[in-house]
N, C-alpha and C positions, 0 to 999 in steps of 0.2 A: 124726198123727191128724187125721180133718180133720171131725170131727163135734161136735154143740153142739144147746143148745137154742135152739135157732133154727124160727121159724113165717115158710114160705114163702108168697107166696101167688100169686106167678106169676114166671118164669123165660123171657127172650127167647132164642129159639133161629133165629138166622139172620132170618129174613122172620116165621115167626111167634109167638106166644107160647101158652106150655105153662100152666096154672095145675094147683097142686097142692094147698097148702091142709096140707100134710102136717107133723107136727112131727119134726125130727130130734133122738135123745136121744144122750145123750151126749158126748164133748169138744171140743175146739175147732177151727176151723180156721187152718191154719197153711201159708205159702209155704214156697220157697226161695228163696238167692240165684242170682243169673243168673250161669251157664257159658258160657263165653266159646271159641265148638273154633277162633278163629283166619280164617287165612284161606285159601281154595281157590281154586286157579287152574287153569281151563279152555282149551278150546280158543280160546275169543275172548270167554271173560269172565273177569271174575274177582271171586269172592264174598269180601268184604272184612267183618269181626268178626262172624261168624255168631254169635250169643250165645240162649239159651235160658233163660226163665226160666217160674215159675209162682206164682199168686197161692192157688193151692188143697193142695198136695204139694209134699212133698222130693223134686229130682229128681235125677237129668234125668229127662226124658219122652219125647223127641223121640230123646237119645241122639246121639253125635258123628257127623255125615253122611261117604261116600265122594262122589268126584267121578269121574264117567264125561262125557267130552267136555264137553258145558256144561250134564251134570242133577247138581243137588246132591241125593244121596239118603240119606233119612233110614230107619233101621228099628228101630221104638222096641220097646222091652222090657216098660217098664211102662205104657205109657199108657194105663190101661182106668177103666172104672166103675163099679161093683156092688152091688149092691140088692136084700136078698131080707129076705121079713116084714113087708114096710112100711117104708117110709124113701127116703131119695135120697140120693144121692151125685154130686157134679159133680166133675169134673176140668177142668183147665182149663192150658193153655199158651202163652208166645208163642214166637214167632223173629222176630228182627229180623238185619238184614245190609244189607250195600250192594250193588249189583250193577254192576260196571266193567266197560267194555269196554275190550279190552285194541286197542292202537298199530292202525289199519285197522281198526277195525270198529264196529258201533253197535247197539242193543239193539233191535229191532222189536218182539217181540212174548216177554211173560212166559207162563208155563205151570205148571199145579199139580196135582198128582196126587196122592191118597190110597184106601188101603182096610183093611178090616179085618173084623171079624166082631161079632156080637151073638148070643144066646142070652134065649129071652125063654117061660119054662117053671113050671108050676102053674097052679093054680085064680084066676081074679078076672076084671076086667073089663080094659076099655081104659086102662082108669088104671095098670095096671104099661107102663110104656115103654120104650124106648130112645131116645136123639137126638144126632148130631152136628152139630156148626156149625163153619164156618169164615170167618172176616172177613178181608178185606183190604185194605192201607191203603197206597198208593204215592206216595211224592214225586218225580217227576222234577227233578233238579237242574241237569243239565248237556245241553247240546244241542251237536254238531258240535265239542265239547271246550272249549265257555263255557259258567259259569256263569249260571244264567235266576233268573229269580224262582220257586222253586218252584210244581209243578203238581201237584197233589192227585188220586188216582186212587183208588176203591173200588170192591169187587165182595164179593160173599158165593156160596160154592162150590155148585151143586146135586150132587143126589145120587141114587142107585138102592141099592133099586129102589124107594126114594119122594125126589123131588126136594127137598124140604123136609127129609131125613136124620130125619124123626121113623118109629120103628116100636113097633107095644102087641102087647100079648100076641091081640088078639084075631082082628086082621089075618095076622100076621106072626109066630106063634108057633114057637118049633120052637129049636133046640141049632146051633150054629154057622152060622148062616144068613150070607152075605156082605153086604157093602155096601160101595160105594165113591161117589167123588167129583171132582171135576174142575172145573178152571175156566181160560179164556185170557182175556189181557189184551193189546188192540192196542197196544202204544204209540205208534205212528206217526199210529193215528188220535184217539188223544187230544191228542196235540199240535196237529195238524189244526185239531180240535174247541176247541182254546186260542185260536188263531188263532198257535203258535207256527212260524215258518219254518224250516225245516232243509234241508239238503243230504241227510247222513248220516243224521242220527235223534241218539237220544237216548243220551248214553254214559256217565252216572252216573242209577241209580235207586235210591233207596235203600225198603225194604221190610219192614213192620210187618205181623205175620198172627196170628189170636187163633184156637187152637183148642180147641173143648168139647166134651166126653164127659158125656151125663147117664142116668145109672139112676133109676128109680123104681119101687116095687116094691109091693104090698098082701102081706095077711095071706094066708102059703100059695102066695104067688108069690115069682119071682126073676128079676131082668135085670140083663143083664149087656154090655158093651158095649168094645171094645178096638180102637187104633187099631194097625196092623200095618206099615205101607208109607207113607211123604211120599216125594215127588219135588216139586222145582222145577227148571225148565228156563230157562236164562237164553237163548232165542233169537234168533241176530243174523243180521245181514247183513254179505256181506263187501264191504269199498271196496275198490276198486282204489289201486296205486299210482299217483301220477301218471304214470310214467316207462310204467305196462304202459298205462294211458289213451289216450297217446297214442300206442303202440304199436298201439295197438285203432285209433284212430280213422287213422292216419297207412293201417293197411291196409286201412280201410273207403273211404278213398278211391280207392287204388290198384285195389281190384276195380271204383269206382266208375266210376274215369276208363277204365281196360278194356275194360269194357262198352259205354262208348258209343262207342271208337274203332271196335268192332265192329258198331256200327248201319250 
């Protein structure tokens, strides 16, 4: 149960902030412990203690992820919101994991995909809502397969079909409307931006993500909010071996010197 007498009086949601002012009646709010699904190995990565927890609900939320090439993909059962009569309800989940590149290869660029649907139905104003957020929080640890002094990456996901992921009944009314979300993270060019040098790129990230589901509702109205679909994509780049390197370069010269016996 995750409700109490508790008086809110404003709630941050990604970039900006909701006030509501609204008193929720009844019992308390209560986590889980964090589920641990292990670890999954990709085509040229490999997601190391994917674990799921939450500070709001008994879960899981997110549910134990399949791995297709290098997208870890989540399809959660219960992760929704709901709110009708007046009141709020938040949901709220992490994931954390490490992200490894496996022997030849290096992490360039991360990737995040989500979607799901809201319902936002009865009589009131813009004050019954919906809203998702999503945070995220990256340390790169390893470059070219040494330890660096970690590098601190953040980003917060936009959304459709309002990039801030808030919808009210009076915009955006209606029974299973969609909404999804999306966000890319360069790694290459945050090293870059570090001034950290690399050959390869980066070959341990390790990766904190906070996601929130919030309902809010008036007298006579109801919203409703569920998250349906996660994907992360660990995407790399492949290295060569040295032995194919200079098999590459041994025939770059051979066309080279060729050509100009033929001038």
């Amino acid at each position: 149960m995750k409700k109490s007498s508790i008086f809110i009086s404003s709630i941050r949601i990604g970039s900006g902030v909701l006030t509501i002012g609204l008193l929720l009646a009844t019992a308390s709010i209560t986590g889980n412990a964090a589920t641990n699904y292990g670890n999954f190995t990709g085509s040229s990565v490999e997601f190391q203690g994917v674990t799921e927890s939450s500070g709001t609900d008994p879960g899981p939320l997110f549910g134990a992820p399949t791995i297709t090439g290098d997208t870890l993909d989540f399809n959660p059962q219960g992760f929704t919101a709901y709110s009708s009569g007046g009141g709020v309800d938040l949901t709220d989940g992490q994931l954390n994991f490490l992200v490894k590149a496996l022997d030849g290869f290096a992490i360039t660029e991360l990737r995040f995909s989500e979607l799901g649907d809201f319902t936002l139905a009865g009589t009131g104003t813009a004050s019954t809502k919906v809203a998702v957020a999503a945070s995220f929080f990256f340390d790169i640890l390893s470059v070219d397969g040494v330890s660096i002094n970690p590098v601190t990456v953040t980003g917060n996901m936009t959304f459709a079909p309002n990039a801030n992921g808030q919808f009210d009944l009076i915009s955006n009314a209606g029974i299973g409307s969609l909404w999804s979300g999306g966000i890319n993270f360069d790694i290459n060019s945050a090293l870059t931006a570090n001034g950290i040098p690399f050959q390869i790129g980066a070959t341990e990230v390790r990766v904190n993500l906070d996601n929130t589901l919030l309902a809010v509702s008036e007298s006579g109205s109801a919203a409703y909010i569920a998250k349906k679909d996660f994907k992360g994509f660990g995407l790399t780049a492949i290295v060569p071996e040295p032995s194919s390197m200079a098999i590459a370069l041994l025939g770059a010269a051979a066309l080279f010197g060729f050509g100009k016996r033929k001038l």
